[in-house]
DOSE-148710 format. One record per residue (C-alpha): x, y, z; residue in one letter; residue number from 0. Coordinates in steps of 0.001 Angstrom, whole numbers, padded with zeros to 6 digits, always signed. Layout:
residues N
+---------+---------+---------+------+-----+
!       x !       y !       z ! rest !  nr !
+---------+---------+---------+------+-----+
!       X !       Y !       Z !    A ! NUM !
...
+---------+---------+---------+------+-----+
//
This chain:
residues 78
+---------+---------+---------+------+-----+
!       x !       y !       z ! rest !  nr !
+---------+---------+---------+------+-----+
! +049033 ! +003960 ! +102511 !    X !   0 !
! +048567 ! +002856 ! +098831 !    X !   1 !
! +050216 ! +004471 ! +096087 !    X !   2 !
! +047530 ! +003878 ! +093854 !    X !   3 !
! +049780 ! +004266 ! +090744 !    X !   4 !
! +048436 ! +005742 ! +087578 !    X !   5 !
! +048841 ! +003221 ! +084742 !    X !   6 !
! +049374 ! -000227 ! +083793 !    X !   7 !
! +053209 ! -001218 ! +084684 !    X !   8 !
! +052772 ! -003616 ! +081234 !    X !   9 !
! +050222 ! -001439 ! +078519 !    X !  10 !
! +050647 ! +001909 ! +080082 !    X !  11 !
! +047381 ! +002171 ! +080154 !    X !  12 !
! +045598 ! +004910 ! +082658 !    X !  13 !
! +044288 ! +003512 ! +086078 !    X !  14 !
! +042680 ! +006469 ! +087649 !    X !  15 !
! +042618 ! +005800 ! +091535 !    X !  16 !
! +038844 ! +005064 ! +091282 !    X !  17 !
! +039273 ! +002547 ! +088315 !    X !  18 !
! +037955 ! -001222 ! +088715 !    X !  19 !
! +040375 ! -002098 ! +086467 !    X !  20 !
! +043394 ! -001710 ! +088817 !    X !  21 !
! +045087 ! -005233 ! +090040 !    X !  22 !
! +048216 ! -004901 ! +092645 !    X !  23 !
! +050557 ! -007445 ! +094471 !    X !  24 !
! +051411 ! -007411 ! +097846 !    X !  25 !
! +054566 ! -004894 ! +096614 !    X !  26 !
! +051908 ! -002640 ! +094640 !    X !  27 !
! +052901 ! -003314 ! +091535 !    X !  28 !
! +050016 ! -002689 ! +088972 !    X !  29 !
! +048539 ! -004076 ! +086211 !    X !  30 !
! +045399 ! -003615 ! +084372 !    X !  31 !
! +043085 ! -006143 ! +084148 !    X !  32 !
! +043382 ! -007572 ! +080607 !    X !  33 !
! +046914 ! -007842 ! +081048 !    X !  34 !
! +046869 ! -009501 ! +083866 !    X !  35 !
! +044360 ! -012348 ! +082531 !    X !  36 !
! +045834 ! -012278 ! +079242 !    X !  37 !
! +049781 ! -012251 ! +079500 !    X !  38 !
! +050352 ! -012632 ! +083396 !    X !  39 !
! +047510 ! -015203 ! +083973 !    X !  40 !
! +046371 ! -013538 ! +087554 !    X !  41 !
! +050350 ! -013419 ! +089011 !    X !  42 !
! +052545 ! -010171 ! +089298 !    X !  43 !
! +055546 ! -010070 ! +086520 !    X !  44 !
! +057723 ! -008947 ! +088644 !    X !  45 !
! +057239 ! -011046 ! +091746 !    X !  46 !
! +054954 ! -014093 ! +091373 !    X !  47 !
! +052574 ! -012817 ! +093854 !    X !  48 !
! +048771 ! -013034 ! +093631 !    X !  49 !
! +046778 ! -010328 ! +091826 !    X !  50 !
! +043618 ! -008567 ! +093718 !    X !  51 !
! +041492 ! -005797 ! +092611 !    X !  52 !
! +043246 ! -002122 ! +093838 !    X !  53 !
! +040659 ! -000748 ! +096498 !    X !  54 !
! +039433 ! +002813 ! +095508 !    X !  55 !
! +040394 ! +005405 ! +097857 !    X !  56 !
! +036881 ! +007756 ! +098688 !    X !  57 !
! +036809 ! +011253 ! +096479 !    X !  58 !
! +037092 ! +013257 ! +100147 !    X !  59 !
! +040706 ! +011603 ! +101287 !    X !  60 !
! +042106 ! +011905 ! +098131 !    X !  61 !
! +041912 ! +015880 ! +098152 !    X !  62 !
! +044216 ! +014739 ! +101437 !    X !  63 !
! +046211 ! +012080 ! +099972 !    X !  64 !
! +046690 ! +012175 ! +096517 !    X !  65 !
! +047343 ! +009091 ! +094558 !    X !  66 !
! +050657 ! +008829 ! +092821 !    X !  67 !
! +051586 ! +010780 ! +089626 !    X !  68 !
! +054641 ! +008140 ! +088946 !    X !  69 !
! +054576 ! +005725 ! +086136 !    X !  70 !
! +055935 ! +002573 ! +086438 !    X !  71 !
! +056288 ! +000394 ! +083074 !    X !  72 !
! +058485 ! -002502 ! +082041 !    X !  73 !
! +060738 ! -002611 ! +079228 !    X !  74 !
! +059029 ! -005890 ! +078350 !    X !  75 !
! +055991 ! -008205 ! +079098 !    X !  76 !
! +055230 ! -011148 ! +077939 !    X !  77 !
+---------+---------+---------+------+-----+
//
């Protein structure tokens, strides 16, 4: 199951788990989607993987499985 982490790992900014503005990598790493056009040009920082839109997980299974509460953000981006 998805994380669906709460923020940008590069801008910090918030990614609720029913944004269209999430992007993840095959390792879930997440970006927003102006930094990932802008600075990362559609490839994850961290591992050179391709960049797809985060699915939303439906309102009724997240009262079962929350998304995460952990933020993830690098020291630097480009």
């Amino acid at each position: 199951m998805l994380e669906l982490r709460p923020s940008c790992e590069c801008c910090d900014r918030d990614l609720p788990p029913d944004s269209p503005d999430a992007l993840i990598c095959s390792y879930e790493c997440t970006w927003c989607t102006d930094c990932a056009r802008d600075l990362l040009r559609g490839a994850c920082l961290n591992c050179g993987g391709e960049l797809v839109r985060r699915p939303v997980r439906p309102a009724a299974r997240l009262a079962v499985d929350p998304a995460s509460t952990r933020r993830v953000v690098r020291a630097s981006c480009p």
